[in-house]
C-alpha positions, 0 to 999 in steps of 0.5 A, spaced: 516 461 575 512 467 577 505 467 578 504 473 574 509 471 568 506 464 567 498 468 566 501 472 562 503 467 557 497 463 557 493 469 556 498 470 550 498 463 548 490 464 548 489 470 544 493 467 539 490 462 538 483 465 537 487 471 533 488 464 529 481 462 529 477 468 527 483 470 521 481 462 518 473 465 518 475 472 516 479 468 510 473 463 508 467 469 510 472 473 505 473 467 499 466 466 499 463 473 498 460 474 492 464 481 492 460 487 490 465 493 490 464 500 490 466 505 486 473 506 485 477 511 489 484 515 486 489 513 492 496 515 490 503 514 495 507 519 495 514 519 497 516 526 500 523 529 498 529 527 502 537 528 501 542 522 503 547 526 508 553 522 504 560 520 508 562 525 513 567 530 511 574 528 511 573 521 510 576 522 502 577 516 498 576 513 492 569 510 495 567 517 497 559 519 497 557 526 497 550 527 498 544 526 494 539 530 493 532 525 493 526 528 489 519 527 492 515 521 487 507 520 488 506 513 484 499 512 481 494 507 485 486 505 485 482 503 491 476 499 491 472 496 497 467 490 497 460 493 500 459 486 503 465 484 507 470 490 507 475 487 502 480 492 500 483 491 493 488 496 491 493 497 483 497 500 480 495 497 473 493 502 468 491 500 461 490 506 455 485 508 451 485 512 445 478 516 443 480 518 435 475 525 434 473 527 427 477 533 425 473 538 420 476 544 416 475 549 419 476 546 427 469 544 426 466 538 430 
């Protein structure tokens, strides 16, 4: 083997393990925080606009795809981070809430 090759598996090999190292102790330092997080950020993802080109034409047939159009879609989403140790949580989960006001004659409150 190359002298060249055979370093830069063992460097590879090296790297990965301490790759595998210092994920085990992100992971308990991350598990034992007590989390403090911060104030929670609107994060949507958007999906821009597209149209699927479809079947080539003159490649009729009965499984024949014209194309189609694909509108752009945002889907609502939350952020928050832990202050301590840079744990980021994100949702998608939504709860509603009806606030009932009075309503007095003569559009009054």
């Amino acid at each position: 083997m190359i002298p060249d090759v055979r370093e830069l598996r063992e460097k590879v090999e090296l790297l990965r393990k301490e790759l595998s190292k210092a994920e085990t102790g992100l992971e308990s330092v991350v598990r034992s925080c007590p989390h403090k997080f911060g104030e929670t950020v609107y994060d949507p993802i958007y999906a821009p606009e597209y149209t699927v080109p479809g079947d080539k034409p003159g490649t009729m047939g009965v499984d024949w795809q014209g194309p189609v159009y694909v509108p752009a879609r945002t889907e609502a989403r939350w952020r928050r981070t832990c202050g301590s140790c840079g744990e980021t949580q994100y949702t998608s989960d939504t709860k509603e809430k009806v606030k009932k006001i009075p309503s007095w004659p003569g559009g009054e409150r």
